[in-house]
N, C-alpha and C positions, 0 to 999 in steps of 0.2 A: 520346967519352963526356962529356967538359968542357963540350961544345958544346949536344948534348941535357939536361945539365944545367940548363946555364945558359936553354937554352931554357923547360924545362919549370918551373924557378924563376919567369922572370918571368912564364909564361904565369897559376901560383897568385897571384903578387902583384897581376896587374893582374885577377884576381878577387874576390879578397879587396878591391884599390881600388875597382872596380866594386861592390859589396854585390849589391846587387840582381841582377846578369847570375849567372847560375848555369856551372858550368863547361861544360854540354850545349849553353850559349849560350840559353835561352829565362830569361825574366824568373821571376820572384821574390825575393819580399821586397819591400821599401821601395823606394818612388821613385828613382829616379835621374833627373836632368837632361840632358837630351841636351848636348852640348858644341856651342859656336856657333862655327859656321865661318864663314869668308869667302873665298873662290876665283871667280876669272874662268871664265864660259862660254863655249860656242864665237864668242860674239860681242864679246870682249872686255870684255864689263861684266863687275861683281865683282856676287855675288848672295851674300845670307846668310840663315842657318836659318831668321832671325825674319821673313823675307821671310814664311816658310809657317805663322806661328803663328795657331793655330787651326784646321789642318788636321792628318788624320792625315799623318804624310808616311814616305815610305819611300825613303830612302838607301839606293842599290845601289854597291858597291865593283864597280870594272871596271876591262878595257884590252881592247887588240884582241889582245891574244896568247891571250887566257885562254879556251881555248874552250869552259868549263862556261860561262863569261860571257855568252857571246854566244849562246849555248844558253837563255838563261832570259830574254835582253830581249826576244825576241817576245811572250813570256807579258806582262811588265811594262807592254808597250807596250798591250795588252789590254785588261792590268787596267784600267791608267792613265783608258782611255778607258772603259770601264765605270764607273768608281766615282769618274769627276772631279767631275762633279751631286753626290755626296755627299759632298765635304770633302775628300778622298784628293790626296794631290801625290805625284809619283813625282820622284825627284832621282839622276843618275845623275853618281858622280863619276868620270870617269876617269884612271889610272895609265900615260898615255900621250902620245904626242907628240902636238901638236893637229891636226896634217894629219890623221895617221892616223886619231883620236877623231873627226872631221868627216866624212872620208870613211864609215866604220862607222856612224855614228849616220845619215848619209843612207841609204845602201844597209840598213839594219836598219830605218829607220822610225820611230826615235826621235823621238816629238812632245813628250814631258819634259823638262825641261830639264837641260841636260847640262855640269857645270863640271869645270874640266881642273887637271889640277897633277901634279905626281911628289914632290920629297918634301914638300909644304906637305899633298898629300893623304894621301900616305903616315902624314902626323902625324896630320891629323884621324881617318884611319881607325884608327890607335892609340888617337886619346881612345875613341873608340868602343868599345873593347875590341878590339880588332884586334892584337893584341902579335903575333901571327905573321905577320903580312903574307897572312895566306891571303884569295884571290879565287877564287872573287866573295865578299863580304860583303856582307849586308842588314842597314838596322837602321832598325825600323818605331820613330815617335818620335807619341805619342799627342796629342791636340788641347793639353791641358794642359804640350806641352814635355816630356815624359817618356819613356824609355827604353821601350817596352814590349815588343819584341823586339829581338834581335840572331840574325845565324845563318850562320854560316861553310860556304859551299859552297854548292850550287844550290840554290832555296828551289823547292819546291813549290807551283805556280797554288795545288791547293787548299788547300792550309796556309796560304798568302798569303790567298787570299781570305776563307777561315773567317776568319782572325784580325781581319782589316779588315773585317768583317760586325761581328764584336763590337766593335770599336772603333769604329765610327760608331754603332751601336745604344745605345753606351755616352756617349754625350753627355750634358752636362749636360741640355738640352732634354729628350730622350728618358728619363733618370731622371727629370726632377720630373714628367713623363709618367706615368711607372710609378709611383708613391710617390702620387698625386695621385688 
């Protein structure tokens, strides 16, 4: 009972720290900043957030045990490739050892880019709002650097897509378009 407590305590704190992430995990409110990571790929370079600034990009929490995970990267790998022409970066972290993470991301198909860690990622997926450790975790980060979803468990192609249709549509370009 101490444990669920203590659980569901920090789960309110670290949304209350979040403002913006709602506790259903979808955005509202005020901007939030996406946190800057820096983590090694399967190729040994360190790659970081701002590598993708000015891209929508969308941060998948992963490992190779997790099989809702590995259930929803064919879709990502999809998307990836449909909506790369229009600004879209797919970023997949994984929660695993890097044999393993290399072997899966070939045999899956993974053409995104794929950075490795256990607890360094473990952290980042916390700043994220990730206080439970639940995977798979997505958190779509708008051109501006901004939070604008988070979403704990399988994400849905088309909930993915919808949301990433209005987030390129949503450019600054394509506003002074509309207004214009």
């Amino acid at each position: 009972m101490v444990v669920l407590g203590c659980a569901l305590g920090g789960f309110w704190v670290s949304t209350q720290y979040h403002s913006g992430i709602s506790q259903s995990g979808e955005f509202s409110g005020p901007t939030v900043a996406a946190p800057a990571f820096r983590l090694a790929d399967t190729q040994g370079q360190y790659r970081e957030l701002a590598e993708w600034r000015g891209k929508v990009v969308v941060v998948n929490f992963w490992a190779t045990w997790c099989a809702p995970c590995l259930q929803e990267i064919p879709d990502f790998v999809r998307i990836q490739a449909a909506y790369a022409d229009r600004g879209v970066q797919f970023v997949g972290i994984a929660l695993d050892a890097p044999d393993a993470v290399m072997r899966f991301a070939q045999d899956l198909g993974i053409t995104y880019p794929v950075l490795l860690g256990t607890g360094d990622a473990i952290e980042v997926a916390r700043q994220f709002g990730n206080t439970l450790g639940v995977l798979p975790y997505t958190a779509v980060i708008d051109q501006q650097g901004h939070l604008a979803d988070v979403h704990a468990g399988v994400v849905e192609a088309e909930d993915l897509t919808s949301l990433l249709d209005d987030l390129v549509a949503a450019t600054p370009v394509s506003r002074a378009l509309e207004s214009g």
